[in-house]
C-alpha positions as CSV (number, residue, x, y, z in Angstrom):
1,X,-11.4,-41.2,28.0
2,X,-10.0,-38.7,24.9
3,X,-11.7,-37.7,21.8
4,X,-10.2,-36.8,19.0
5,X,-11.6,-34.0,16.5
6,X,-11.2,-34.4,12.7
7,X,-9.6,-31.0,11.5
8,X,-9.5,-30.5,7.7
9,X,-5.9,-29.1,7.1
10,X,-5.3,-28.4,3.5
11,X,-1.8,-30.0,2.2
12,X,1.1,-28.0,1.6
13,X,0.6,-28.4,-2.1
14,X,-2.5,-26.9,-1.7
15,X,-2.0,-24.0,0.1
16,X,1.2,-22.5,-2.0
17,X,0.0,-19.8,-4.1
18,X,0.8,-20.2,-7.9
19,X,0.9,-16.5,-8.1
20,X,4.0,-15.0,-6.2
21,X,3.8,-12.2,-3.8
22,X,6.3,-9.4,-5.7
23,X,9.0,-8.7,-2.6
24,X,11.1,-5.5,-2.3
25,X,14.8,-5.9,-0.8
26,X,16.0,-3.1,2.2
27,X,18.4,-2.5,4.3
28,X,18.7,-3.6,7.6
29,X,16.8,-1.6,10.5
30,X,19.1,-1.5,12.8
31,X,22.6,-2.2,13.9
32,X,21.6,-4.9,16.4
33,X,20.5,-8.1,15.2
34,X,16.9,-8.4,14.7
35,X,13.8,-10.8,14.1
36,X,10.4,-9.8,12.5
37,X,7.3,-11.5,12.4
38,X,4.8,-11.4,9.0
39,X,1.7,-10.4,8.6
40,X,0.6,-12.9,6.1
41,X,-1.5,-12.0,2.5
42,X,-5.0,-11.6,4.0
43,X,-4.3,-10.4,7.7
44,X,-4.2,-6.5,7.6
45,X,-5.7,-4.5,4.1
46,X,-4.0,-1.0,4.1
47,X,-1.4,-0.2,2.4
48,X,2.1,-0.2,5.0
49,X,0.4,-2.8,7.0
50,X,-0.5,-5.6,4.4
51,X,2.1,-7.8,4.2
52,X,3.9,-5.7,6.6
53,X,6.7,-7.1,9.0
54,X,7.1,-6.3,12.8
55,X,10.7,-5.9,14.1
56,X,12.5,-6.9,17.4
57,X,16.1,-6.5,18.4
58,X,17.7,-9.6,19.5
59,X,20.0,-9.6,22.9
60,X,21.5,-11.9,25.1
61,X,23.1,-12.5,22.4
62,X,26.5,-15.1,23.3
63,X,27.5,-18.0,25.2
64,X,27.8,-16.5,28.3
65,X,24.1,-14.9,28.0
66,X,22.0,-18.1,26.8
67,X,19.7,-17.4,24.4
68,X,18.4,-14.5,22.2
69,X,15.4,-12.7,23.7
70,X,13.7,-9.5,23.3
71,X,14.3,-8.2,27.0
72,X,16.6,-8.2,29.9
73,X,14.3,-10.0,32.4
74,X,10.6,-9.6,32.4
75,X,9.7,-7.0,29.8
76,X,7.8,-5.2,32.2
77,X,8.9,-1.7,31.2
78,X,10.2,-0.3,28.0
79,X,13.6,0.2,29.1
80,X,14.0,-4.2,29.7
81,X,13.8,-4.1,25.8
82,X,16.7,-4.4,24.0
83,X,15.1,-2.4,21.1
84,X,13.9,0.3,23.1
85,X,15.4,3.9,21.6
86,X,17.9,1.9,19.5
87,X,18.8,3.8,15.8
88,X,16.6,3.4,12.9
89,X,18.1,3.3,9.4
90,X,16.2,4.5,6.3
91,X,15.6,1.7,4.2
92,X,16.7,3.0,0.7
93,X,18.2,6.6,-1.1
94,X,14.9,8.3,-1.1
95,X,12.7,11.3,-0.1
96,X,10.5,11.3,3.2
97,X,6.6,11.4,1.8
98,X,4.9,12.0,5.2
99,X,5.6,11.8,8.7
100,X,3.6,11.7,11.8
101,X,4.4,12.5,15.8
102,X,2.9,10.3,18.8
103,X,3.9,11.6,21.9
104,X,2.2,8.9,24.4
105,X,4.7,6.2,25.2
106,X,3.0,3.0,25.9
107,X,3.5,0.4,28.8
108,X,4.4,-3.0,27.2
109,X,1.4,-4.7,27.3
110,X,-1.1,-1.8,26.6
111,X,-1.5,-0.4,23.5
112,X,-2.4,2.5,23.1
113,X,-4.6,4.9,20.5
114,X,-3.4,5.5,16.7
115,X,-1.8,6.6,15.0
116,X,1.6,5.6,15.4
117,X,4.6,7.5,15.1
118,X,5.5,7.1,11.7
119,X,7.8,8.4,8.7
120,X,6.6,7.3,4.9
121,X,9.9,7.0,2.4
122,X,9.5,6.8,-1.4
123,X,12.2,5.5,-4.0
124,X,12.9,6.8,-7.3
125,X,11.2,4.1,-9.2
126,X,7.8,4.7,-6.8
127,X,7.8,2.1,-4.4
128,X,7.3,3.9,-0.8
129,X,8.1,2.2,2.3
130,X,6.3,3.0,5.6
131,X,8.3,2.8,9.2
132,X,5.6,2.7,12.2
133,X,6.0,2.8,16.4
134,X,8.6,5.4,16.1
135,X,10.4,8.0,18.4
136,X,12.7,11.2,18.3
137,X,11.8,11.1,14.5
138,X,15.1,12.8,12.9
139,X,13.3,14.0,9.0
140,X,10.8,16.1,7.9
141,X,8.5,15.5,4.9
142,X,10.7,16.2,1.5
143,X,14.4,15.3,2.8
144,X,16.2,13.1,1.1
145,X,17.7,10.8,3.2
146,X,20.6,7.9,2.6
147,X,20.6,4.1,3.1
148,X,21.7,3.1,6.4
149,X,21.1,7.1,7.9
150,X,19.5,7.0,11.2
151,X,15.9,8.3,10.7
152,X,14.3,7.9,14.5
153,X,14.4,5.6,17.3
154,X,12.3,2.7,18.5
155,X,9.9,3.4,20.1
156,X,6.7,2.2,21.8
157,X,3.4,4.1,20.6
158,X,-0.1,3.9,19.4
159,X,-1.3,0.9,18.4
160,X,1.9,-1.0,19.6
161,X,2.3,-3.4,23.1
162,X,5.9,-3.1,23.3
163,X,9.2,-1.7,21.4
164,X,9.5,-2.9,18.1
165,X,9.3,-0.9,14.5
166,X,6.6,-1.9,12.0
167,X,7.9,-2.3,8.4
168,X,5.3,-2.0,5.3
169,X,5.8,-1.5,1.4
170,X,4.5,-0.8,-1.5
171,X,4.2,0.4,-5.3
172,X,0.9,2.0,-6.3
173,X,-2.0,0.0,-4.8
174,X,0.2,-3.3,-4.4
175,X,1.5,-4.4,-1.0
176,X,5.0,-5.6,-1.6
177,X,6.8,-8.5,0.7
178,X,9.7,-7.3,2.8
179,X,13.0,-8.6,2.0
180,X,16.0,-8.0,3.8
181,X,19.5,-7.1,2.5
182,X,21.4,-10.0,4.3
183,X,24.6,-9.0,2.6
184,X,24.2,-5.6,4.3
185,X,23.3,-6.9,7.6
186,X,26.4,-9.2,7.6
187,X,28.8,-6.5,7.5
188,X,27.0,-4.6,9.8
189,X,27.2,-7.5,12.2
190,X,30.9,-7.3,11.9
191,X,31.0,-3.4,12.8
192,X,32.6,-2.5,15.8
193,X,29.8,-0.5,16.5
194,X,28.8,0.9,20.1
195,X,25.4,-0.8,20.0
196,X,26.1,-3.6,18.4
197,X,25.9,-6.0,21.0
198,X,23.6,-4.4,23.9
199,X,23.8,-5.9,27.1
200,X,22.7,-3.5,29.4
């Protein structure tokens, strides 16, 4: 015989905030296709992690693959994923703030001890941008760097149980919701560009 249990779940209605998050727009990551999961208002408190989004490239990608996954077969090492030591972009015209080295590389499904690898960006108009899980970082605190110039590769460090690059903004003390510059990222799609498509 089944039971059922009564769960309160508050309506939609309910649970939209009247006060909207303020979001920031940036360019794409990377030249591969990509998919990023939230963490939602509440979830993580420091600034770069609140309302921070964690990236994945996308392969398989095609009818003759199937469908889009994050690795080749089982995921068991770092190579299987098709984000692993793929090119970073920076996210805006800025100047790297800060940057930090982690040297341990991580077997997917262990993470390891923090800090990550990371490189902190800032924009003219303040808002700084925070890239996390990172390898071979290319800039040094007080470069300016371009939109779109490759910054470091993913990587698989501290914190982090498998290849993917942590996204996190913000202006002053106020986390800021990641956007992404879809116009961008469809004419990146459309490069002929060596690692646009990996299927290794």
């Amino acid at each position: 015989m089944m039971t059922s249990i009564a769960v309160a779940v508050p309506a939609l209605g309910q649970a939209v905030s009247s006060a909207p998050i303020e979001a920031i727009e940036i360019a794409p990551l990377f030249y591969q296709r990509f998919a990023c999961t939230e963490h939602v208002d509440g979830e993580l408190k420091d600034l770069g992690d609140a309302l921070g989004s964690d990236c994945l490239v996308l392969g398989g990608i095609g009818a003759s693959k199937g469908f889009m996954r994050f690795y080749r077969t089982d995921g068991a090492t770092n190579e299987d994923w098709y984000g692993w030591h793929v090119e970073v972009h920076a996210p805006f015209d800025g100047v790297v703030l800060e940057v930090a080295t982690n040297h341990v590389t991580n077997t997917p499904g262990t993470p390891g001890q923090p800090p990550p690898g990371y490189i902190k960006f800032r924009r003219a108009d303040g808002v700084v941008v925070v890239y996390a899980h990172l390898d071979d970082i290319k800039v040094h605190p007080g470069d300016h760097v371009k939109v779109g110039q490759v910054v470091a590769l993913d990587g698989n460090n501290g914190p982090a149980k498998n290849p993917h690059v942590h996204v996190g903004a913000y202006r002053d003390k106020t986390p800021l919701q990641i956007r992404w510059d879809l116009a961008a990222e469809g004419q990146i799609q459309t490069l002929a560009h060596p690692q646009q498509h990996p299927s290794r």
